[in-house]
C-alpha positions as CSV (number, residue, x, y, z in Angstrom):
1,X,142.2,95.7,135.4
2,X,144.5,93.2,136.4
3,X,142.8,92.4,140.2
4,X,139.5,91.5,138.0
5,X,140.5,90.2,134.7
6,X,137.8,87.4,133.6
7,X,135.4,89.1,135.8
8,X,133.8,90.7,133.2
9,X,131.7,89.2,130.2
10,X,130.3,90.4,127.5
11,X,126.8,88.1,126.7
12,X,125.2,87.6,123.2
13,X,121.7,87.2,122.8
14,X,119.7,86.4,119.8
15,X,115.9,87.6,119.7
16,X,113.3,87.2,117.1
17,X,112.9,90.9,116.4
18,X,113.7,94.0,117.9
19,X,110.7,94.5,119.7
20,X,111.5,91.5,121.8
21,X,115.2,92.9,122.0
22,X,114.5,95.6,123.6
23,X,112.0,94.4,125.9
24,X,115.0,91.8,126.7
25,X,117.3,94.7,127.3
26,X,115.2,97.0,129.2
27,X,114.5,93.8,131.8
28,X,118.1,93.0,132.1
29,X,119.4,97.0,132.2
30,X,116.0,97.5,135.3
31,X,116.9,94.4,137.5
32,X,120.7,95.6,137.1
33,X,121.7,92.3,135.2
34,X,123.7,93.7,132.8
35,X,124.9,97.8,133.2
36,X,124.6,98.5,129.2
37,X,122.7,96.2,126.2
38,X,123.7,97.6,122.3
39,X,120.6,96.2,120.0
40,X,121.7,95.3,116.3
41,X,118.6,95.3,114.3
42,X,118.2,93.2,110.9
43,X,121.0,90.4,111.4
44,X,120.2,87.7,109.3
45,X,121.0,83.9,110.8
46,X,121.1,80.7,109.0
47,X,121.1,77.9,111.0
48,X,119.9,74.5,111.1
49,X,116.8,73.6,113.4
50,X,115.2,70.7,113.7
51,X,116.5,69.1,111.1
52,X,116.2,71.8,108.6
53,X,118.4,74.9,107.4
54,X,116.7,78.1,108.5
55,X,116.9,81.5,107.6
56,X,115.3,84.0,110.3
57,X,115.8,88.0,110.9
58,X,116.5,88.5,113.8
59,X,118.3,91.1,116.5
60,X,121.4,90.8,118.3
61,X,121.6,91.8,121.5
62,X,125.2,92.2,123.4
63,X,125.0,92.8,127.3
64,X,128.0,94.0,129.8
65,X,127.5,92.4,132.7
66,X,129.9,90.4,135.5
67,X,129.8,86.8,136.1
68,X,128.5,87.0,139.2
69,X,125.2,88.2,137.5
70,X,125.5,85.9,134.7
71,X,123.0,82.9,136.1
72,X,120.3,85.4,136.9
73,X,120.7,87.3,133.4
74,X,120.1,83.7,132.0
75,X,117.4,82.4,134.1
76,X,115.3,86.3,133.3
77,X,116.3,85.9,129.5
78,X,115.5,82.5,129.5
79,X,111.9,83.2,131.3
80,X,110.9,85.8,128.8
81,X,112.5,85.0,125.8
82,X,109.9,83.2,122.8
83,X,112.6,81.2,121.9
84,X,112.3,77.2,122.6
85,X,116.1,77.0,123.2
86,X,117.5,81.1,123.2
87,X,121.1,81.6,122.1
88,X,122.8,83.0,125.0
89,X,126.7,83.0,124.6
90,X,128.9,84.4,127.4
91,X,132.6,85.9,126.5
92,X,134.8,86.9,129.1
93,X,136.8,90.4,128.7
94,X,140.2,90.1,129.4
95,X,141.2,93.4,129.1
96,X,139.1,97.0,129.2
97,X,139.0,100.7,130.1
98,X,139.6,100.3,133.9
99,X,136.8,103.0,134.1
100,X,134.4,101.5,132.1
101,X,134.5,98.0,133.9
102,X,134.4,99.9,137.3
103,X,130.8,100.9,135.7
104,X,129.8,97.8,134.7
105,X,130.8,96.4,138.7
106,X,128.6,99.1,139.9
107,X,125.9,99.0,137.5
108,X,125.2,95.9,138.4
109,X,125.9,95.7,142.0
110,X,122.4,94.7,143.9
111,X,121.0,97.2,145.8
C-alpha cells in the first residue's frame, strides 16, 4: 500500500437515529461516495450544545472512502443530514489489506 498510503480515509458520521443512518449510508454507498458504511446503533453522546451539556442516542456511522471523494461525501451528508452542524470526522488509513483498499479505489471510482 505504499504507492497510496494517506489515500484512504475512514469518515465518522454521527446521525440522530438509525433510520437516518442508514438513509445516510445507502446515499453515500449509491452515488459511490464511500465503497462500505458499518452503522452502530444505540451510542450514547454527551456533549455540550449551545451552551448546555447534552445527552442524545444516536448512530455512528463509519464510511471507507478515498480523499478524492471526501468533499462530495461531505457536501451529500451535509445536504441531508437533520443535523444544524453534523459531526463529520475524516481519518486517514496508513496502512490496510492491499486488497481491500484496491476495493475501496474502485468502489468509488465515478463511472
Amino acid at each position: 500500500m505504499k504507492k497510496s498510503a494517506g489515500k484512504f480515509l475512514i469518515v465518522l458520521v454521527m446521525a440522530s437515529g438509525r433510520k437516518e443512518a442508514e438513509r445516510l449510508g445507502q446515499a453515500v454507498v449509491k452515488e459511490k461516495l464511500a465503497a462500505c458504511v458499518n452503522i452502530l446503533s444505540a451510542v450514547t453522546s454527551i456533549f455540550r450544545w449551545q451552551g448546555k451539556v447534552q445527552r442524545s442516542r444516536e448512530a455512528l456511522l463509519i464510511l471507507k472512502t478515498t480523499e478524492g471523494r471526501y468533499l462530495a461525501l461531505e457536501r451529500l451528508i451535509r445536504s441531508m443530514h437533520s443535523y444544524e452542524v453534523p459531526e463529520i470526522i475524516a481519518l486517514r488509513i496508513e496502512k490496510g489489506l492491499r486488497q481491500y483498499t484496491a476495493w475501496v479505489e474502485q468502489e468509488t471510482t465515478r463511472g
